[in-house]
N, C-alpha and C positions, 0 to 999 in steps of 0.2 A: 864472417870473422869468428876463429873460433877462442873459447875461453879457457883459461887456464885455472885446474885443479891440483892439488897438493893432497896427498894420501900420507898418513903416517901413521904406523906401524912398528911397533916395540918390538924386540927378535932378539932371545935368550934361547942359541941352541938348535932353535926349528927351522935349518936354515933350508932343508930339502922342503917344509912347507911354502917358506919361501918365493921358494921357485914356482910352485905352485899357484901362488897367488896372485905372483908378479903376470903371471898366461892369463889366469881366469880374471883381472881385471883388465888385460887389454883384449879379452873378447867381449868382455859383458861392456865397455866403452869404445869398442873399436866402428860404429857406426853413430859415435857422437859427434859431438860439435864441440868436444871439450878437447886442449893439450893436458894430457898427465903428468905429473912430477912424481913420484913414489918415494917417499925418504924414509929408508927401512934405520930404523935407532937400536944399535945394537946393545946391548944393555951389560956390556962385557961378559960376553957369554963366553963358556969354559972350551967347547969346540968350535976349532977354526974355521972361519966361514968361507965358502968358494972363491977362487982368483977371480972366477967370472960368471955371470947370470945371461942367460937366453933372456935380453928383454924383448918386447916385443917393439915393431918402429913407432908406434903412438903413443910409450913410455919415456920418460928420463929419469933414470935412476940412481937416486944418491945414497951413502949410508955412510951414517953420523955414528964412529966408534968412540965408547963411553968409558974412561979409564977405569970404571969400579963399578959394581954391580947396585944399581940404586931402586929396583924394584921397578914392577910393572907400569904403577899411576905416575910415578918419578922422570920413568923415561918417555913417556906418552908428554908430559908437559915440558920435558928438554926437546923434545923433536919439535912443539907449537913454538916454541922460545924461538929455536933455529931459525923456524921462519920467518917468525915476526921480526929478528934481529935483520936479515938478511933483504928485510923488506922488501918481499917477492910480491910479482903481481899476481899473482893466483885470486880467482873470488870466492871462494871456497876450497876450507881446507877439509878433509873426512878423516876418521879418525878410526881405528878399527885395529882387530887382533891380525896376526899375522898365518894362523893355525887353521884356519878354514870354518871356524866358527862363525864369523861375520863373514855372509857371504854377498862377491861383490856386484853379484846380479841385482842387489838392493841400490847400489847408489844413485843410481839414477832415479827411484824412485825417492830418495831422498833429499838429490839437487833439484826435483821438479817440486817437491813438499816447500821448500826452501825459496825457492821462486816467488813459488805463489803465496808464500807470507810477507812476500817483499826485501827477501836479504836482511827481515832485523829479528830473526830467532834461529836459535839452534833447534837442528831437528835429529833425534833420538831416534834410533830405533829399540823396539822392544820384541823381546824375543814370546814368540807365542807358544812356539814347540821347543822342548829342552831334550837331550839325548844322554843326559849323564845317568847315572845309578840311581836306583831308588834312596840309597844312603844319602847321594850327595844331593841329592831333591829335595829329601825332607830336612838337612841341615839350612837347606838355600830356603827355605820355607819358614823355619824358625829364625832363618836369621833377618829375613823381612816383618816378621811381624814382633822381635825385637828391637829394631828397625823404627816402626811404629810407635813403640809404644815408650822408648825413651827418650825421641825427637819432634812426634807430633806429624811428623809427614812419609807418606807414603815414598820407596823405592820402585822402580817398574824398570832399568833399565841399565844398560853397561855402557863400556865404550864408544861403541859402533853410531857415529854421529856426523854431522855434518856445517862446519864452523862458516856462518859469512866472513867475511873477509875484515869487516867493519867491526867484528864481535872479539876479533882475536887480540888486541894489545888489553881489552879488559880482563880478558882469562889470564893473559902471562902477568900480569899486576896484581892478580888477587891469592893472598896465599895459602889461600886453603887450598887451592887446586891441588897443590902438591902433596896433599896427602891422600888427596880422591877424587878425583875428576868427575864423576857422576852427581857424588853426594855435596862437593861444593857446587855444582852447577844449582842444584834445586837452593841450596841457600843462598848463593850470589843474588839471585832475585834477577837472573838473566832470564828473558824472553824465551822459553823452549817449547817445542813442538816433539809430542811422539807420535811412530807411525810404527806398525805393526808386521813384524817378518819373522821366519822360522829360523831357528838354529840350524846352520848348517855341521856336520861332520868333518871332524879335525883330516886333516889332507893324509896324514901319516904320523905314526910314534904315537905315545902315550902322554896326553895330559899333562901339564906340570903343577895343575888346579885337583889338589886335593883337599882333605878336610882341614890339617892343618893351616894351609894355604886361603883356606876358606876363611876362616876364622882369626887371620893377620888381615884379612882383606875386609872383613866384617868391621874389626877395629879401627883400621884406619878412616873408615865410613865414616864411624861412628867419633871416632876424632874428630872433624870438622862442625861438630854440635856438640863439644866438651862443654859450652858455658850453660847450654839448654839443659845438657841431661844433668846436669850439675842442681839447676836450678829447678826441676823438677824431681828430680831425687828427694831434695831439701823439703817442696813442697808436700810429698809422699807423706815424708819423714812427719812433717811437723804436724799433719793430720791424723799421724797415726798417736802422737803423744798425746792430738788433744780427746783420743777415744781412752785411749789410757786414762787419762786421770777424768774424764767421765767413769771409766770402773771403776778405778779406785774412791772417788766421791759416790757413787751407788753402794758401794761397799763398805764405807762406812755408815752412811744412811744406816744400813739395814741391819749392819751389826748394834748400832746405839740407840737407835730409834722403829725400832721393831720388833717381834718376838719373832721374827722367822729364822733367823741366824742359829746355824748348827754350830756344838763346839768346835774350834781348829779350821772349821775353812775358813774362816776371814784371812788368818795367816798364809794358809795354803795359797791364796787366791792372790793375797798379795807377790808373793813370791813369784807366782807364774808374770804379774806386770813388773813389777820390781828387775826381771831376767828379760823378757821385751824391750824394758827400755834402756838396760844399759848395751842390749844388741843391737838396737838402732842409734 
């Protein structure tokens, strides 16, 4: 008997990768035991997309057109939404770019990850090899350990995932999702599993993931821990005021009750916390 898979896939414009993807996922599945669904979410993309696709026979191919353009993570959780609304038997749903970056010779190694945890975690892939520019490396570099250091938890991972079936009405219920699908996963405090695969190379055209792009995508992360980094901010803050007025009380100490105090720097000195603390 075989079982049924649900692939989705966001598609803004890359509609010849597309094509692309829709072959290379019924070869790299064409000797399974799974039926495919592929429900490509068109994200109201500016160029019209083909009358028709070359699916392959072990495909069914849907596409969900989106009347306004709502962004990458936005239309990744209107395509989960579709399904969960439509209450599809599928046991798993995968989630992945449509550009040749997630490549689909991976899924199977992530419905068998998936297996073996028992259908009660999502499993992740994590890209081990990256192909962009050394610029956009080291931006994707600071912006993980930014990342870190305002949330308390590590990032490792994108889209390219693998949803039980049993997992999916709590993701289309939780609203963070909708501003980051990765980064609310780790705070939802859902069960997830990573497994480790290379970047694959975009099928054709140029990227739509630039630095700009990089850093609306950073933020939106970084949105779903607004109350954390808020409140670590704070705690920042309030331990830097309480070094502050540690100087300030050492400095008076030494200006009243000492002879080491030179004329004019107790002022000076004050001045420089005086201008600290009205910048925090």
């Amino acid at each position: 008997m075989k079982h049924k898979i649900s692939i989705v896939t966001p598609v803004f414009n890359d509609w010849d990768c597309l094509q692309f993807l829709i072959s290379d996922i019924g070869k790299a599945l064409d000797n399974s035991l799974y039926t495919i669904h592929v429900l490509a979410v068109n994200d109201c993309s500016s160029e019209i997309p083909p009358d028709a696709f070359v699916i392959p026979k072990n495909i069914i191919f849907e596409r969900l057109d989106l009347v306004t353009n709502v962004g990458h993570q936005r239309a990744i959780l209107i395509g989960l939404c579709h399904l969960h609304e439509k209450q599809i038997d599928s046991q798993h749903i995968v989630v992945m770019d449509s550009d040749g970056e997630d490549r689909p010779k991976y899924i199977n190694q992530l419905l068998e990850t998936s297996k073996s945890s028992g259908h009660n975690k999502v499993v992740f892939a994590n890209r081990t090899k990256r192909s962009e520019t050394w610029v956009f490396k080291t931006f994707y570099v600071f912006y993980k350990i930014l990342f870190r250091l305002l949330t308390g938890v590590r990032i490792s991972f994108g889209n390219f995932s693998c949803i039980p079936i049993s997992i999916l009405s709590r993701i289309c219920n939780e609203p963070d999702f909708w501003n980051h699908y990765s980064s609310a996963m780790i705070k939802s405090r859902i069960y997830y599993e990573v497994v480790s695969t290379e970047r694959g190379e975009r099928y054709t055209g140029d990227s739509k993931m630039n630095i700009n792009s990089l850093i609306l995508h950073g933020l939106s992360s970084l949105s779903v821990y607004i109350e954390s980094i808020i409140i670590r901010i704070l705690k920042i803050n309030f331990i830097i005021l309480f070094i502050l007025i540690l100087c300030a009380t050492f400095v008076v100490y030494i200006k009243y009750s000492t002879t080491l105090a030179i004329p004019g720097w107790a002022s000076y000195t004050f001045g420089i916390i005086f201008n600290i603390l009205f910048t925090i």
